[in-house]
Residue frames as a rotation matrix with the C-alpha (Angstrom) as fourth column:
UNK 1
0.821 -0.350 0.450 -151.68
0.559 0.334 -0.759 35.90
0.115 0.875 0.470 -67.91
UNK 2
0.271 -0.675 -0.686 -148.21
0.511 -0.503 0.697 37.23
-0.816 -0.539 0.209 -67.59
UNK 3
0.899 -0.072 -0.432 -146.64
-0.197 -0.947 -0.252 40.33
-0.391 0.312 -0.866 -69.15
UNK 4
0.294 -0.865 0.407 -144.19
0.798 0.456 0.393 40.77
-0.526 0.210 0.824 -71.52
UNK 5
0.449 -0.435 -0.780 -141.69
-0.376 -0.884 0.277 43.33
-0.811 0.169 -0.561 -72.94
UNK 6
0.434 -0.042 0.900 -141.18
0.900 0.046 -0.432 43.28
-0.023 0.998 0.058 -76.88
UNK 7
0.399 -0.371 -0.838 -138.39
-0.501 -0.854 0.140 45.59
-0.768 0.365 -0.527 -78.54
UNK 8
0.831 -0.236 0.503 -137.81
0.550 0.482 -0.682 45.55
-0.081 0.844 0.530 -82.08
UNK 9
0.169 -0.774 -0.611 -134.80
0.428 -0.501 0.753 46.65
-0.888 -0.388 0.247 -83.17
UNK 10
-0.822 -0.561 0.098 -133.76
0.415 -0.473 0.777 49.20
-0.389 0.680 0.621 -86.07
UNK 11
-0.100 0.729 0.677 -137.11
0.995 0.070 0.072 49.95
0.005 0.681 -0.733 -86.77
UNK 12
0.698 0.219 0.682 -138.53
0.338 -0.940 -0.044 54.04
0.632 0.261 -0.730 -87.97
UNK 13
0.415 -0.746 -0.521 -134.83
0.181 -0.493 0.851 54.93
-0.892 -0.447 -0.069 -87.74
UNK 14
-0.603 -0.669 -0.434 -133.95
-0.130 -0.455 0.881 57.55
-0.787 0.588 0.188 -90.63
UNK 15
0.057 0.718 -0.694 -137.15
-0.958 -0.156 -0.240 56.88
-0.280 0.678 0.679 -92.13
UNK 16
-0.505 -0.302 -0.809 -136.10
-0.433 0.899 -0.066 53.17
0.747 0.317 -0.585 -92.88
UNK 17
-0.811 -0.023 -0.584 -138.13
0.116 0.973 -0.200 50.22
0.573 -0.230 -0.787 -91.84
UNK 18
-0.443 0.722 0.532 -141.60
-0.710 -0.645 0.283 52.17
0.547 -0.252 0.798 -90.96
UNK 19
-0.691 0.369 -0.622 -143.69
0.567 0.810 -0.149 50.63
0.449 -0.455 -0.769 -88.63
UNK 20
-0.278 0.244 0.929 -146.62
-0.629 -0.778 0.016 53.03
0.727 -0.579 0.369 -87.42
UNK 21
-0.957 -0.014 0.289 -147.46
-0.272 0.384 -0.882 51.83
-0.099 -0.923 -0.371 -83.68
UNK 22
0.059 0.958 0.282 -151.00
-0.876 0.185 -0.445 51.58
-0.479 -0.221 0.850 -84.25
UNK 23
0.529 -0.059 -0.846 -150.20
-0.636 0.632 -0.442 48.84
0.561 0.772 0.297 -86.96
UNK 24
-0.453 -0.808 -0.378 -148.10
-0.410 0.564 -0.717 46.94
0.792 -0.170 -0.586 -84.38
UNK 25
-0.341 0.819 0.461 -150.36
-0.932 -0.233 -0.276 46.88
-0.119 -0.524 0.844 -82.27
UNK 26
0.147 0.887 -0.438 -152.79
-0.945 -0.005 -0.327 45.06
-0.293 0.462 0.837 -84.39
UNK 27
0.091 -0.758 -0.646 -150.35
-0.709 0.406 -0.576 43.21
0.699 0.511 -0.500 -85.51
UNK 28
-0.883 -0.379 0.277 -149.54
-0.399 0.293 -0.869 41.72
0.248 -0.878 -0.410 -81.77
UNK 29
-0.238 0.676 0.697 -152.98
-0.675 0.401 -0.619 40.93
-0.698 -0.618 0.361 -81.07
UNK 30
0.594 0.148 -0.791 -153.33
-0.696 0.589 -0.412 38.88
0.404 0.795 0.453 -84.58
UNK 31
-0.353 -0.624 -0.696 -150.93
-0.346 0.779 -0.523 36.74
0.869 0.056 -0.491 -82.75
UNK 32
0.469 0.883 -0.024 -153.25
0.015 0.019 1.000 36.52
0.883 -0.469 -0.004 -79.84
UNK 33
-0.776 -0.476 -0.414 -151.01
0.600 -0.356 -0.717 38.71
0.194 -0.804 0.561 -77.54
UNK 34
0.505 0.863 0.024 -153.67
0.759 -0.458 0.462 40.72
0.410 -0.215 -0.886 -75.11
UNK 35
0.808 0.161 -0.567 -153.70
0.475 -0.748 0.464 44.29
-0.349 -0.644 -0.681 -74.14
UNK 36
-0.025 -0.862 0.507 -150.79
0.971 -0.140 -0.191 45.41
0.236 0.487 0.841 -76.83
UNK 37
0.746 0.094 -0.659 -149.66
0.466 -0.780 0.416 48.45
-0.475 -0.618 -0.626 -75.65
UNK 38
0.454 -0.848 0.273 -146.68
0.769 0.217 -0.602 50.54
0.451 0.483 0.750 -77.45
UNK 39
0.658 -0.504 -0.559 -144.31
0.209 -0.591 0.779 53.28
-0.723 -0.629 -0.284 -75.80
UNK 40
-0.410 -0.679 -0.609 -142.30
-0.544 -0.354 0.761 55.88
-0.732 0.643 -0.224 -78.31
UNK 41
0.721 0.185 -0.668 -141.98
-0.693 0.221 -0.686 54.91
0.021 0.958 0.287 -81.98
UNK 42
-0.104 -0.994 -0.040 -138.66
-0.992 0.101 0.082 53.00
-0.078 0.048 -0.996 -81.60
UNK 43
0.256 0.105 -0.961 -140.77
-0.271 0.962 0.033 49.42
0.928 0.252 0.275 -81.63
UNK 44
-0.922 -0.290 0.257 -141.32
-0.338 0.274 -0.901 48.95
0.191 -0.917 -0.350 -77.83
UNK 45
-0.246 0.804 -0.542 -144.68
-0.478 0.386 0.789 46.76
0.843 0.453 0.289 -77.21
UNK 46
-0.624 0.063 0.779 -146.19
-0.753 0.215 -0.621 45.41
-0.207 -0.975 -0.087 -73.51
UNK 47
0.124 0.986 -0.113 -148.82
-0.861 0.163 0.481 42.91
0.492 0.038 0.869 -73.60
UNK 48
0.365 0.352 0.862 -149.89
-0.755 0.654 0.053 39.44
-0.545 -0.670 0.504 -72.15
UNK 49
0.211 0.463 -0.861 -149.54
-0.688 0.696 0.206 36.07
0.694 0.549 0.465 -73.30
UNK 50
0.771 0.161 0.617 -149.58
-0.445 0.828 0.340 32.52
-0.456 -0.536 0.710 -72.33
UNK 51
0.537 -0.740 -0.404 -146.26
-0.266 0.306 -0.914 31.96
0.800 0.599 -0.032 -74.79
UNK 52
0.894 -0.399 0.203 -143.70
-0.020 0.417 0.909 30.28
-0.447 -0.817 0.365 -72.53
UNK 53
-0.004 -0.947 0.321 -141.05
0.917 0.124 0.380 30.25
-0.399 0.296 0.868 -74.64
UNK 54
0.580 0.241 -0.778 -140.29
0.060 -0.965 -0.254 33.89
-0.813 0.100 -0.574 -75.09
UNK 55
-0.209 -0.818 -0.536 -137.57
-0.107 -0.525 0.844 33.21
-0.972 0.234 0.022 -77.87
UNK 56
-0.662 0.305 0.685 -139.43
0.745 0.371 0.555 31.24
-0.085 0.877 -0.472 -79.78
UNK 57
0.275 0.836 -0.475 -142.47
0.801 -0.472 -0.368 34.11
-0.532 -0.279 -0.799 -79.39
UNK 58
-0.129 -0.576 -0.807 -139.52
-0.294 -0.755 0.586 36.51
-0.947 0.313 -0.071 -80.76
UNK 59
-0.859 -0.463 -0.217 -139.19
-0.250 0.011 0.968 34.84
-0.446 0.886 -0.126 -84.03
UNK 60
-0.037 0.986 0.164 -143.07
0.908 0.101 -0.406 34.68
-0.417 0.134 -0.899 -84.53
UNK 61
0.089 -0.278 -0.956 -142.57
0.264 -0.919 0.292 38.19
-0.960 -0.279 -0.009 -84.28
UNK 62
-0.044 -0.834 -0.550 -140.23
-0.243 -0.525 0.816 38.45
-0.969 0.170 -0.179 -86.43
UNK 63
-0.784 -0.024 0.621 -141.62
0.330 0.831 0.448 36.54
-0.526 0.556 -0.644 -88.77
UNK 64
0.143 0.908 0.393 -145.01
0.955 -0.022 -0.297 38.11
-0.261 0.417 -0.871 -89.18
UNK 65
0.360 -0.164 -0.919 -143.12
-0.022 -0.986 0.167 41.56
-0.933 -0.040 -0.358 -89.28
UNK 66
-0.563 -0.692 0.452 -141.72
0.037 0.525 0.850 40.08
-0.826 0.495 -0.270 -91.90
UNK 67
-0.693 0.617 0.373 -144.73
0.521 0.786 -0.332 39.06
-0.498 -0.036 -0.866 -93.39
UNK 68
0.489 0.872 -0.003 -146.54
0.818 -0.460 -0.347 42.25
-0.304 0.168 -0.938 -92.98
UNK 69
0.885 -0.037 -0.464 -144.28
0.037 -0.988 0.150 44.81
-0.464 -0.151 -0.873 -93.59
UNK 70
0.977 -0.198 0.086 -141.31
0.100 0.063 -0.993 43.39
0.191 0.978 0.081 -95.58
UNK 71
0.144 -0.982 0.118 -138.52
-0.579 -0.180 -0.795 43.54
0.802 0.047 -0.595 -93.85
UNK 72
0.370 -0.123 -0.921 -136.98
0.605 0.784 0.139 41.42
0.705 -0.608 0.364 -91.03
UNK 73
0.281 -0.430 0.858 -136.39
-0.655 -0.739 -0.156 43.38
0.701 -0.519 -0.489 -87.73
UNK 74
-0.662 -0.313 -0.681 -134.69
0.185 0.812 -0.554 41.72
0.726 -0.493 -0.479 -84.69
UNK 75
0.146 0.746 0.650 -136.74
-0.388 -0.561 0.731 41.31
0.910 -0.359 0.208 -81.64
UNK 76
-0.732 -0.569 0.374 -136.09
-0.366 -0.134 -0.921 41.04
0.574 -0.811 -0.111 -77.73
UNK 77
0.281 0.948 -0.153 -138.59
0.046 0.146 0.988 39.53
0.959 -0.284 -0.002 -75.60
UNK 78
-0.851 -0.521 -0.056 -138.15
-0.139 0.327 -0.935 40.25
0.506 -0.788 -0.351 -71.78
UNK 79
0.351 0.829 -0.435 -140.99
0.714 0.063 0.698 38.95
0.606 -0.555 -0.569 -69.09
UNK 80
-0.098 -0.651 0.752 -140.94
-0.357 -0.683 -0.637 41.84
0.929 -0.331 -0.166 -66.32
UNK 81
0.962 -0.133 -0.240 -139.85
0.269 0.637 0.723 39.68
0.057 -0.760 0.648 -63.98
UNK 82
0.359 -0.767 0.532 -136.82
0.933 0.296 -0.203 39.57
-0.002 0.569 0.822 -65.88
UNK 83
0.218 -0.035 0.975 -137.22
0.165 -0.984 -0.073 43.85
0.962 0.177 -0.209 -66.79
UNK 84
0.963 -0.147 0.227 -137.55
-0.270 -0.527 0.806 44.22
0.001 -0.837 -0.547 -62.93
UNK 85
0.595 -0.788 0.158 -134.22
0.751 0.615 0.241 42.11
-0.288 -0.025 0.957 -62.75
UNK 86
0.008 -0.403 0.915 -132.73
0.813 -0.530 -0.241 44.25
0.582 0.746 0.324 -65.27
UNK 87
0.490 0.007 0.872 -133.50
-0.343 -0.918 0.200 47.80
0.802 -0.397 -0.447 -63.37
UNK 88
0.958 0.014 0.286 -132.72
-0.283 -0.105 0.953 46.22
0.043 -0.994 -0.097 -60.57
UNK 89
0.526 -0.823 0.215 -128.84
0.726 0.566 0.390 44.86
-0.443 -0.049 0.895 -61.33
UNK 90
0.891 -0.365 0.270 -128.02
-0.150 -0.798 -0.583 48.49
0.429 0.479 -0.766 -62.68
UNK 91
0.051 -0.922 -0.384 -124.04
0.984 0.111 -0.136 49.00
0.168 -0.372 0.913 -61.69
UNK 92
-0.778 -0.383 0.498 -124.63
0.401 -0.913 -0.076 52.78
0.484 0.140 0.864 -62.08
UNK 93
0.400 0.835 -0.377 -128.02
0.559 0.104 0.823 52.95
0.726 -0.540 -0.425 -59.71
UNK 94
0.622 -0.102 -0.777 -126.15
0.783 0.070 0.618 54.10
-0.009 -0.992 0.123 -56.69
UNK 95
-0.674 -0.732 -0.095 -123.16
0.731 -0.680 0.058 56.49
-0.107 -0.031 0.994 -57.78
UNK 96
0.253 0.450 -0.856 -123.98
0.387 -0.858 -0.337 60.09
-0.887 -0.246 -0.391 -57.41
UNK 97
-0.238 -0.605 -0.760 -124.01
-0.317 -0.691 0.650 62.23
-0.918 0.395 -0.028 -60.48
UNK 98
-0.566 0.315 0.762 -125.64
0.535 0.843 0.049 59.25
-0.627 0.435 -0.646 -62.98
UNK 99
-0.320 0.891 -0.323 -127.77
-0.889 -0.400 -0.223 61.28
-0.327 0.216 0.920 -65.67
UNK 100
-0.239 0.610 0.756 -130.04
0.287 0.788 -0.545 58.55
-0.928 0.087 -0.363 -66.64
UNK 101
0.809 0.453 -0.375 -130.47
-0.197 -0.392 -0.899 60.00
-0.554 0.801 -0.228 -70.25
UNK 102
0.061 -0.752 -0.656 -126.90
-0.904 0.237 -0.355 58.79
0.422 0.615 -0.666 -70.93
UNK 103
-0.322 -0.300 0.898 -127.64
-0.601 0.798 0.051 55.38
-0.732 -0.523 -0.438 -69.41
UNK 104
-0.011 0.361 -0.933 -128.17
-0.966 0.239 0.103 52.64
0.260 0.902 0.346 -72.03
UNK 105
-0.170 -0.137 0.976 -129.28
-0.329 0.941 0.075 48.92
-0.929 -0.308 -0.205 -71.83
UNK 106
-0.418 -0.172 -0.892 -128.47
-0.860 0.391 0.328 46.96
0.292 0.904 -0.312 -74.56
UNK 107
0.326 0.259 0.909 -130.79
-0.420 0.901 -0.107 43.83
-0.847 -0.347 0.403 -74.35
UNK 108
-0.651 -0.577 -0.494 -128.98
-0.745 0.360 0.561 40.73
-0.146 0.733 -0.664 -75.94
UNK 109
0.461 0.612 -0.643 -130.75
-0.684 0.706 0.181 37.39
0.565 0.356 0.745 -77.52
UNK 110
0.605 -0.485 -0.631 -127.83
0.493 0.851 -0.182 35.53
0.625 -0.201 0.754 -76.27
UNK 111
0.810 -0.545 -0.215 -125.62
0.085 -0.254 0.963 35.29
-0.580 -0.799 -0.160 -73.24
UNK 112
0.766 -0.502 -0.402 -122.41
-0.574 -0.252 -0.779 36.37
0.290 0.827 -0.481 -74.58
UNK 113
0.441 -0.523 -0.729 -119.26
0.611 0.770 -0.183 33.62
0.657 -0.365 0.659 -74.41
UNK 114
0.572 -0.506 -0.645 -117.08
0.626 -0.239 0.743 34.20
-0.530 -0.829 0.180 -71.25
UNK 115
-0.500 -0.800 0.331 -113.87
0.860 -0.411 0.304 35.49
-0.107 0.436 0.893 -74.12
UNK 116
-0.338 0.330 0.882 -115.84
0.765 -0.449 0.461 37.59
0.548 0.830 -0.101 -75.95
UNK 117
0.816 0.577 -0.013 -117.49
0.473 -0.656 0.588 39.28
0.331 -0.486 -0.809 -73.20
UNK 118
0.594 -0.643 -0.484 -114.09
0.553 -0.111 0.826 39.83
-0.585 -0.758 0.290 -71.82
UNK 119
-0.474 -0.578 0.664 -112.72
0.871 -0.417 0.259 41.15
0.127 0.702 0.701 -75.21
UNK 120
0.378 0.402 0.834 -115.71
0.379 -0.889 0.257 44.16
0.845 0.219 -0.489 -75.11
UNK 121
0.985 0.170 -0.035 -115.17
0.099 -0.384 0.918 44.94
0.142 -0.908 -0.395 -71.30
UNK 122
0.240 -0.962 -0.126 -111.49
0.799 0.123 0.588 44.96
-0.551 -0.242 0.799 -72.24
UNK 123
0.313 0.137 0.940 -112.08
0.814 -0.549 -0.191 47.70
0.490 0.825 -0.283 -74.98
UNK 124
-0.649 -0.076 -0.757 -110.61
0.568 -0.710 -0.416 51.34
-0.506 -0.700 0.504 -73.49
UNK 125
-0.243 0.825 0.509 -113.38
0.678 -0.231 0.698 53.70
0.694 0.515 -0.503 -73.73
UNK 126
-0.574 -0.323 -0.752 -112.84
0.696 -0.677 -0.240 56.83
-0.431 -0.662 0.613 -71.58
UNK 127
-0.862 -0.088 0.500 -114.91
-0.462 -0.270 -0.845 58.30
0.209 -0.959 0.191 -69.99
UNK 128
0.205 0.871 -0.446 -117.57
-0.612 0.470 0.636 55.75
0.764 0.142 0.629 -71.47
UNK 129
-0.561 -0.449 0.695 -118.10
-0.746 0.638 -0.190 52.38
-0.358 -0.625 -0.693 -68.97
UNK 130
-0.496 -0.222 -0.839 -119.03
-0.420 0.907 0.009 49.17
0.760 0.357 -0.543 -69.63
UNK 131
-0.586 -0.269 0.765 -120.77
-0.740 0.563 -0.369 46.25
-0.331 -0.782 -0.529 -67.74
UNK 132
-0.323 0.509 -0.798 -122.16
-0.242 0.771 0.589 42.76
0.915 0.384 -0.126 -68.85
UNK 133
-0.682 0.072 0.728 -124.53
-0.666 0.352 -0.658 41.03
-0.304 -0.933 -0.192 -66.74
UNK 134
-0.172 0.935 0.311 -125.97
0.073 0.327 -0.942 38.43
-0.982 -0.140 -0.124 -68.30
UNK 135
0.153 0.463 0.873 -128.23
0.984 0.013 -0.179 39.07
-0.094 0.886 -0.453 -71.51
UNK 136
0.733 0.631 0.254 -127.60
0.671 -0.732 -0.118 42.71
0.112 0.257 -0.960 -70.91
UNK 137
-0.320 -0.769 0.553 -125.17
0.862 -0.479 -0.167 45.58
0.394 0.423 0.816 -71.40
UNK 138
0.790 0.319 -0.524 -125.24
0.566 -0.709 0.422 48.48
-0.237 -0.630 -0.740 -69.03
UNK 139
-0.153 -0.652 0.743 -123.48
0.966 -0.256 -0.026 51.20
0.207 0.714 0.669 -70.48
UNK 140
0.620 0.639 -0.456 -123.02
0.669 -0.734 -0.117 54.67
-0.410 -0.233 -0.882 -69.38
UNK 141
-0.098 -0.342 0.935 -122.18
0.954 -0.300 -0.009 57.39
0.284 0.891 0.355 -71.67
UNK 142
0.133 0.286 -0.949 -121.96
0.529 -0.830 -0.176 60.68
-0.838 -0.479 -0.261 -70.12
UNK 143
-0.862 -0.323 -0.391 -120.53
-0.101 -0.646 0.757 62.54
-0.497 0.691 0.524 -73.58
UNK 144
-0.177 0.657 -0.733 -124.38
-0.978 -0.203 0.054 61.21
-0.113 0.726 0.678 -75.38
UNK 145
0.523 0.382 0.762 -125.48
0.270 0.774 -0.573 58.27
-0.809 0.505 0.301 -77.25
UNK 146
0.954 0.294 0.053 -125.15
0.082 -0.088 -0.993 59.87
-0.287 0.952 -0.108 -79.88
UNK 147
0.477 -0.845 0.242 -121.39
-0.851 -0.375 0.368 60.58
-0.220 -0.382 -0.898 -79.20
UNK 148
-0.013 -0.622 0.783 -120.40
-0.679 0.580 0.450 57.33
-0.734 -0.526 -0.430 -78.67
UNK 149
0.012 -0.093 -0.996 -119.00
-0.736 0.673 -0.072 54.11
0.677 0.734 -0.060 -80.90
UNK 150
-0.946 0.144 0.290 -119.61
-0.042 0.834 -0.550 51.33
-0.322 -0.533 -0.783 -78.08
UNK 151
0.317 0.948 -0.031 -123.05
-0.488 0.135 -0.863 50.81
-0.813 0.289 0.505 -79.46
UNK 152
0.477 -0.253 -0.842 -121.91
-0.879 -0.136 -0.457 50.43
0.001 0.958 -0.287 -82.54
UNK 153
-0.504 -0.760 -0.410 -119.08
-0.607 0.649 -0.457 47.37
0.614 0.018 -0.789 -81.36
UNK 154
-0.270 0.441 0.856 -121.50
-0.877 0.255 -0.408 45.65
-0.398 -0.861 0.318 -78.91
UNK 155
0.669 0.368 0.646 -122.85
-0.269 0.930 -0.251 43.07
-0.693 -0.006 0.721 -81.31
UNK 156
0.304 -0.870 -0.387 -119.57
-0.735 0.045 -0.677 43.01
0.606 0.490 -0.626 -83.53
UNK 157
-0.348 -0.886 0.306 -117.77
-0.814 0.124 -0.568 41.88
0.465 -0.447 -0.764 -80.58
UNK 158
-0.560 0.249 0.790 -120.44
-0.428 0.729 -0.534 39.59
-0.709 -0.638 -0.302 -78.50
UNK 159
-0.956 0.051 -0.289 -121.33
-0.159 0.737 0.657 38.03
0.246 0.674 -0.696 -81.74
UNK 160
-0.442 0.884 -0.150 -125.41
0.875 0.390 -0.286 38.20
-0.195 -0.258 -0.946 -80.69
UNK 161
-0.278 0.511 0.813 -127.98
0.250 -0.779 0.575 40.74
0.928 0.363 0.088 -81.96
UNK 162
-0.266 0.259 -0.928 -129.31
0.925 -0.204 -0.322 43.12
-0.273 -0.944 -0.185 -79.33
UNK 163
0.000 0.683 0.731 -131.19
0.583 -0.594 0.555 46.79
0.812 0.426 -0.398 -78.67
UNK 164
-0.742 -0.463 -0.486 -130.51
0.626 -0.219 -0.748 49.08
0.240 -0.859 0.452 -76.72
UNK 165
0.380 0.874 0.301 -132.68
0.488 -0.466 0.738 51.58
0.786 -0.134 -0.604 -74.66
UNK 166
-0.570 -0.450 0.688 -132.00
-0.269 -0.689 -0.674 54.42
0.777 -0.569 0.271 -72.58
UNK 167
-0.896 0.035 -0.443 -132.69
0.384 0.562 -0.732 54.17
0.224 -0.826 -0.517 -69.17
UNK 168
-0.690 0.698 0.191 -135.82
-0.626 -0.443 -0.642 56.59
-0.364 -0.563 0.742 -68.60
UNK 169
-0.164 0.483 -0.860 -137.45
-0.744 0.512 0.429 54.19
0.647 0.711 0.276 -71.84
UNK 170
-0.279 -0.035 -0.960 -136.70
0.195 0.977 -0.092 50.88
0.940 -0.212 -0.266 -69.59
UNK 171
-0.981 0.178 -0.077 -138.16
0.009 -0.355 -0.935 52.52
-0.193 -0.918 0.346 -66.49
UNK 172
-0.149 0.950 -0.274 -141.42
-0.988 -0.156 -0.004 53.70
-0.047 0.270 0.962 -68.52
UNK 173
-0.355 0.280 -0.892 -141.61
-0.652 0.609 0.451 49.96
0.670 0.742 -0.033 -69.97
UNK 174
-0.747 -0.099 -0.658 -141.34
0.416 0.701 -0.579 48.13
0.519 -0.706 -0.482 -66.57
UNK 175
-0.730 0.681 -0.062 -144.21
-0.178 -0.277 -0.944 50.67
-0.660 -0.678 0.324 -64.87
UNK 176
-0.351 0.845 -0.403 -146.72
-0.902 -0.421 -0.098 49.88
-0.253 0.329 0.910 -68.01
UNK 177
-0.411 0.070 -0.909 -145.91
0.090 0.995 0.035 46.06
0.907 -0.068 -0.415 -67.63
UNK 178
-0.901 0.029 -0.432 -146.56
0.421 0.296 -0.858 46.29
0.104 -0.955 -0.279 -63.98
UNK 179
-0.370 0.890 -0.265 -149.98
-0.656 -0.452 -0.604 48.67
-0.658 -0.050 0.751 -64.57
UNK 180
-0.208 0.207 -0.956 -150.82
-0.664 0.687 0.293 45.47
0.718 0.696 -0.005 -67.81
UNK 181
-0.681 -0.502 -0.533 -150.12
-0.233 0.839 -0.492 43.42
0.694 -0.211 -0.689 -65.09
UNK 182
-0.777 0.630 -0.009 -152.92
0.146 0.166 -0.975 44.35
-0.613 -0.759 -0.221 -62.70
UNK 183
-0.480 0.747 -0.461 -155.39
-0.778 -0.605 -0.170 45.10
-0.406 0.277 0.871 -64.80
């Protein structure tokens, strides 16, 4: 059964939109996802299914979060195929000097249009960078996260919800798909 990567977005940030992991969990397998796994509080989730259509799997999701807990959160679905993809197309992999703790993927629902993508990557943002590839935003931020307003303009501008994760997060997520994956 293949593996998938679930991130919700906004969730037990600032006390808003609680979700305890064990409860998501539980949650996930009520939808008869196997081997629900979760990673941090931030609403990151591994598990199996047999869902082919991962977007349509998202708004199940999203729906039953909905459902159970009252509020609507977006959700991301990547297969780690896809996650390996993702690590692997970094732009910032190779340069020397890279902390990973200021590396962010943003994972989008939608490919942004061709303009639009060109309006964000046109944005000046010293000493922050940019790259689109795809469903995903690679972003390094050497001054922080927390520092920075490119988060903040990402789905303003490419008009598509998305979530971001730091790189060490999307590193952990892809080695407990790939341990889900033998087991």
């Amino acid at each position: 059964m293949p593996v998938a990567i679930c991130m919700l977005r906004g969730i037990n940030v600032g006390g808003h939109n609680s979700i305890k992991m064990e409860s998501l969990r539980a949650m996930c397998e009520s939808l008869g996802l196997r081997g629900a796994q979760t990673y941090v509080q931030s609403g990151n989730v591994v598990f199996k299914t047999s869902e082919r259509d991962l977007d349509q799997l998202a708004r199940r999701i999203e729906t039953k979060i909905e459902q159970t807990y009252g509020f609507r959160a977006t959700v991301i679905i990547r297969s780690s195929s896809e996650l390996k993809a993702v690590i692997g197309k970094n732009p910032f992999v190779s340069r020397r000097g890279i902390d990973p703790s200021k590396l962010l993927i943003t994972f989008l629902a939608t490919q942004p249009a061709r303009e639009v993508r060109d309006k964000m990557l046109g944005l000046q943002a010293d000493p922050e960078e940019l790259k689109i590839e795809g469903r995903e935003v690679y972003a390094y931020l050497p001054n922080g996260i927390g520092q920075s307003k490119l988060p903040a303009v990402l789905e303003r501008t490419l008009k598509t919800s998305g979530t971001g994760r730091n790189w060490n997060t999307v590193t952990k997520l892809l080695e407990m798909a790939a341990k889900l994956e033998i087991s």
